[in-house]
N, C-alpha and C positions, 0 to 999 in steps of 0.2 A: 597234783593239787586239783581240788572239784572245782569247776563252773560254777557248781549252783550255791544259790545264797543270796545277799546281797543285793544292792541295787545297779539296777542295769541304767547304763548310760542311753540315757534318752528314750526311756520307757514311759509306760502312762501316757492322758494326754497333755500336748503341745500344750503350753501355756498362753491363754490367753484365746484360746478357742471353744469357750462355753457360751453361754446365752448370751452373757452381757460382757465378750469381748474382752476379757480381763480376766487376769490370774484372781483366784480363788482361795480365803480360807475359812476352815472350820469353827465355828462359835457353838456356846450353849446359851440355851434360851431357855426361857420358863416355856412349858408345855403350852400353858392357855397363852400363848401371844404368838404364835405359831403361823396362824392366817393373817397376822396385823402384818409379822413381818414379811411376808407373799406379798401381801396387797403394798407394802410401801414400796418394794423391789421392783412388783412390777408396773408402776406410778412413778418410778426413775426410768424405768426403762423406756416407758412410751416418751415422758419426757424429753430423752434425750434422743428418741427416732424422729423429734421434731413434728409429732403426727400432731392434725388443725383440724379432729372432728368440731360440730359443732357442739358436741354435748358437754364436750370438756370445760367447767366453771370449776374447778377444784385447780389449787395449788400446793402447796405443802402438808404431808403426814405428820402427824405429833403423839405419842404415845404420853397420859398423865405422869408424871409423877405425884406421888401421895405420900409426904411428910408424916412418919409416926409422930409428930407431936405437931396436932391442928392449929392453923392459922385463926384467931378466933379475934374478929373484928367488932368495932360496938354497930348495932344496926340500932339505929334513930324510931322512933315509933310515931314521929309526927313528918308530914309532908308538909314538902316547903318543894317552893315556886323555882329559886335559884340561890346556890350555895348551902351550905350544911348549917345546922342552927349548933350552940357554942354547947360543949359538952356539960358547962355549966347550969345549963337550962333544966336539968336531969328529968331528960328526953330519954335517956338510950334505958331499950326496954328488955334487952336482950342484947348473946353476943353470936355472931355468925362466924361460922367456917363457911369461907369457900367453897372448899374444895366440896364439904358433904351437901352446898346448895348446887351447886352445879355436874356432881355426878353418883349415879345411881346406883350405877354395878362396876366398880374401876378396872375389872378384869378384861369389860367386854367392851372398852369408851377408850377413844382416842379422839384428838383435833384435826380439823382440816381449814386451811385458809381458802376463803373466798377469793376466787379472782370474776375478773366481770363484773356486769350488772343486772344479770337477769334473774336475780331476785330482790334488788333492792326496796320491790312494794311491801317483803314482809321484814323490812330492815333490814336483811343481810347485807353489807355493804362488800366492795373490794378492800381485801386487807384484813375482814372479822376474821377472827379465827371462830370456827362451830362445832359443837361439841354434837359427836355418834355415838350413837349406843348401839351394837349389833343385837345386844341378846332381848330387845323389845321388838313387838309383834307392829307391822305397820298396818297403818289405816287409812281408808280412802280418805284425803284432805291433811294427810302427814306431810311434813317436807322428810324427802328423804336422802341420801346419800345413796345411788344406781347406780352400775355397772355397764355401760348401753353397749355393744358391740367393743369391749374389752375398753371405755373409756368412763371418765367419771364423772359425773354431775351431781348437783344437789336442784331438786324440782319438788313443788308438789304433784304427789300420788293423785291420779286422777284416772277414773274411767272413762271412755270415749263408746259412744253410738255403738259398737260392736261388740260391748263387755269388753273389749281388750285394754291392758294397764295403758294407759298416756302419763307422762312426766309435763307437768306443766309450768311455766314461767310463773316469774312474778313482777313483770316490767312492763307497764300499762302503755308502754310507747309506742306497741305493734312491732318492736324490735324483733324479737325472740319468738317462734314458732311451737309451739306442743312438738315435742318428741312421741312419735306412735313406737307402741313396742308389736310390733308383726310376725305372727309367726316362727318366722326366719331370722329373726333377731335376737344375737347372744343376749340377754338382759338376767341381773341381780340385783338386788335391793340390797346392798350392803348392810345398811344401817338407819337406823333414823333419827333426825337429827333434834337434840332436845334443848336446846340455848345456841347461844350464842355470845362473845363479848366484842370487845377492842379496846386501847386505847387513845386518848384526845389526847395524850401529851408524854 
């Protein structure tokens, strides 16, 4: 009778001795979401190394979902102070999707929740969820979603005294420091980040 063939008892590797300390399996994925899913893996991973950079203001990944048949809401065409005026008043001037106000290219846009407060001068609160777009080009005075030394943050894009990129707060309290990107510092610009929402209730 041959040896060969078959599966060898206790071949391969161990289980559970990969990156993230745990058994492994194979999925398919859409080709374009390939980096999202990298970037959310390794936004568990740091997660759960328990690492306390200071850049870290990012909490949970959100890939859209996009409904083939649009969410289409009446949007009002008069302003008012507080409360919605009665549909009766026939205000509504048009009817909005969501989804197509709030994203541009769905291929290349995912969420990320705010934690912190070191943006809350341009309303990001703790808890917003903000919407990224990777496949837009940033620009000095963009808020963006960075990479700093394999950690995440969202900051505005800002140059400093030596043309080098700075990540800058938005928290007038003197809390929060400029992030310098130096030389020697892993740094990406993920994404930039183009809304925001939440909600009160």
């Amino acid at each position: 009778m041959s040896n060969r063939g078959g599966k060898r008892e206790n071949a391969g590797r161990p289980r559970g001795q990969g990156k993230y300390g745990e058994p492994t399996v194979s999925i398919r994925i859409p080709e374009s979401q390939g980096n999202n899913i990298k970037m959310f893996l390794d936004a568990y991973q740091q997660k759960r190394s328990g690492s306390d950079h200071e850049a870290t203001n990012v909490d949970e990944f959100f890939t859209p979902t996009i409904s083939d048949q649009p969410t289409r809401l009446p949007l009002f065409s008069t302003r008012v102070a507080a409360g919605l005026p009665s549909p009766a008043d026939d205000h509504v001037e048009k009817h909005l999707d969501i989804s197509e106000f709030l994203i541009d290219h769905a291929a290349s846009t995912f969420f990320v929740t705010i934690k912190g407060d070191s943006m809350i001068d341009v309303g990001l609160l703790p808890d917003d969820k903000v919407i990224v777009d990777r496949s837009k080009t940033p620009s000095i005075g963009d808020i963006v979603l960075a990479v700093v030394d394999r950690e995440f943050t969202i900051k505005i894009l800002d140059y400093g005294a030596n043309k080098m990129p700075r990540l800058m707060p938005a928290n007038s309290s003197g809390t929060y420091r400029p992030i310098y990107i130096r030389p020697d510092t892993q740094f990406e610009i993920f994404g930039v980040v183009t809304g925001s929402f939440r909600r009160f209730k």
